[in-house]
N, C-alpha and C positions, 0 to 999 in steps of 0.2 A: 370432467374438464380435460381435452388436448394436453400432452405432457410439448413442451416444447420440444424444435427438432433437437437432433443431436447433432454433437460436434466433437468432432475429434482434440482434445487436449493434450494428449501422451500421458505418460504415466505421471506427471511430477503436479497433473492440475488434475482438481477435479471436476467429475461431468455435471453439465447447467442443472440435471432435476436433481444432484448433491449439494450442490450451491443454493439452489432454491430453501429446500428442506435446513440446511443451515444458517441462513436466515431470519427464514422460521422462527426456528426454535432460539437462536442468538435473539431474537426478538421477545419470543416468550419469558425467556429468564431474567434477561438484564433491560432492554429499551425499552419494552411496555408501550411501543408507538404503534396507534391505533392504525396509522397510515401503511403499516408495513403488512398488509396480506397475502393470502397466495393469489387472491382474485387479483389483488392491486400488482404484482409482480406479472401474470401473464399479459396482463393489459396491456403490457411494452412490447409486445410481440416478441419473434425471433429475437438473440442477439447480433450484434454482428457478424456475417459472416465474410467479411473479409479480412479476418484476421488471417496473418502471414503466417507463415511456418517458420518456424522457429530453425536459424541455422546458426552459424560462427559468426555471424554479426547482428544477431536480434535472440531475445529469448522472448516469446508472446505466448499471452494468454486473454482470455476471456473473464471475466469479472464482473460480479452484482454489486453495487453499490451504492447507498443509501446516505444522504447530504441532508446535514438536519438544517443548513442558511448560518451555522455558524460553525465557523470553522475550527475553532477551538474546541468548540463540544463534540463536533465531527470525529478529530483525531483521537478524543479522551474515549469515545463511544466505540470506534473500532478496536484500540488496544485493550480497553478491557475486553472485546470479544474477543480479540486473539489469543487473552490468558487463558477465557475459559474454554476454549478449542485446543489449545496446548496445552493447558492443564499447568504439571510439575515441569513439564520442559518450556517455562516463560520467566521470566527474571525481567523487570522492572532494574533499570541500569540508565544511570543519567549524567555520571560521574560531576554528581553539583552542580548538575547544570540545573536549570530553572523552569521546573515546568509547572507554567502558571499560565494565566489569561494574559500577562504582563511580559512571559519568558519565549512565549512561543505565538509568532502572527504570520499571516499570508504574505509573500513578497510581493514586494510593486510589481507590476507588471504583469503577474499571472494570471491568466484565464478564470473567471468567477464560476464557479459552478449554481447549477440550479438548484433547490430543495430538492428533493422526491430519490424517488429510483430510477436506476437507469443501467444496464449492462455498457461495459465499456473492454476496446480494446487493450491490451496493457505490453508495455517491454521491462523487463525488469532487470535492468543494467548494461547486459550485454552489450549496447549499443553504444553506449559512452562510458565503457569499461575503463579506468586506470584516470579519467580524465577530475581535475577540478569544477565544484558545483558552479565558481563562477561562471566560469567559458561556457559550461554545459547549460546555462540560463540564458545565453546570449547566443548559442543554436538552436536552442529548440523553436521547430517549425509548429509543433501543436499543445499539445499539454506537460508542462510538467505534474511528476507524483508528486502529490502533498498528503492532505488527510487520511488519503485513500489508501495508505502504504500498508500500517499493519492489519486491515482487513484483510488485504489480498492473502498475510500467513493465514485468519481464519480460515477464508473460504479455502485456502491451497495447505494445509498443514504438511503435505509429501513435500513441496516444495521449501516451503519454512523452513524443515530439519536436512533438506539438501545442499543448503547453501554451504559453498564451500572457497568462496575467494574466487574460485579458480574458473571453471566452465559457466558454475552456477553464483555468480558475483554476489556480495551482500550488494545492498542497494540503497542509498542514499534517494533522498524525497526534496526535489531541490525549489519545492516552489512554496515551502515554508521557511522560516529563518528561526532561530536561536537565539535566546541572551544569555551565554555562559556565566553562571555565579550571581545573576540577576543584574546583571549592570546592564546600561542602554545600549552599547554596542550589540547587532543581530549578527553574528562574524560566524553561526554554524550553521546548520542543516541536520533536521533528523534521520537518523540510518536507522536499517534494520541488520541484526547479522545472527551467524549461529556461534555458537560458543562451542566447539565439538570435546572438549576436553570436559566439560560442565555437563555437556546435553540439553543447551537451554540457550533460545530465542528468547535476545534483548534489544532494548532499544537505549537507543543512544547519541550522539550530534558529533559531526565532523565539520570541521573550520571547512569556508566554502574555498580556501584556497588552498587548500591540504590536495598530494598528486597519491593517491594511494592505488596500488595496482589491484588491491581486493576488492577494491569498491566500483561500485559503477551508480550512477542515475539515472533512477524508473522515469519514464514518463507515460502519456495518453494520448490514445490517439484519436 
């Protein structure tokens, strides 16, 4: 079988046939979903290649993605791969927030995703760096990150442990919402960030009106 072409990531992503094979094998140990092969992944052909280059106003990458039709199951399914791709550098971090079927739901408004697989372009923060997830839900022209957020540390783990506030933003997922401490108000958004004092990628929710300069919101393009 054709390995897909290749594509330039730079150092902090990895290349499409390491993504592939991660996958893989994230499949084999933990999802067990028959739908997820390497036949069925080439069948999507190329990925995009008009992903932009990545400068002082966009951080992009290329990303495999896999949507089980429920979004909840979606996000519990990628962070557990992300544990076990990070291994001891992952920390489970919610500060009582509420993560349940109940604590954590899709935002109005956000683009529905299909089941299946599919390669997708990605910005991850850079772009709406220092800004509040509300505003940043009322620009965006095409996808906000949601489910999709802590696969991206699987399939990118150079990336994951690069975060650093600064060039490399954590990144807030602003097309889910939050119930902090289980009550009905959605008043956060799930992040991702690295802990550099720890050595360990956690996940966690910031109020969608919080202006933090370390943060920024992923989106899709």
């Amino acid at each position: 079988m054709e390995p897909l072409m290749g594509f330039k990531m730079g150092d902090l992503f990895s290349p499409l046939e390491e993504q592939i094979q991660r996958m893989l094998e994230v499949n084999e140990i933990l999802w067990k979903d028959r739908a997820i092969t390497e036949a069925s992944i080439r069948e999507l052909g190329d990925p995009p290649l008009e992903c932009p280059a990545s400068d002082e106003n966009g951080l992009y990458c290329v990303c495999l993605f896999n949507e089980t039709g429920d979004v909840m199951e979606t996000f519990v399914r990628n962070w557990v791969a992300c544990r076990l791709v990070l291994g001891l550098w992952c920390t489970w971090k919610w500060d009582s927030l509420l993560f349940t079927p109940q604590g954590v739901r899709q935002r109005e408004g956000a683009i529905l995703r299909n089941p299946g697989l599919r390669w997708q372009v990605v910005e991850l923060g850079r772009q709406f760096k220092g800004q509040c997830v509300r505003d940043v839900r009322l620009r965006l022209t095409t996808m906000g990150m949601g489910q999709e957020l802590p696969f991206v540390a699987a399939l990118h783990p150079k990336w994951a442990v690069s975060m650093n506030g600064g060039n490399i933003p954590y990144v807030d997922a602003p097309d889910l919402e939050v119930a902090p401490h289980g009550r009905s108000e959605f008043s956060c958004a799930p992040c991702l960030y690295f802990n550099r004092d720890n050595r360990l990628v956690g996940l966690d929710a910031n109020h969608v009106d919080s202006l933090d300069s370390l943060f920024g919101s992923g989106s899709l393009q």
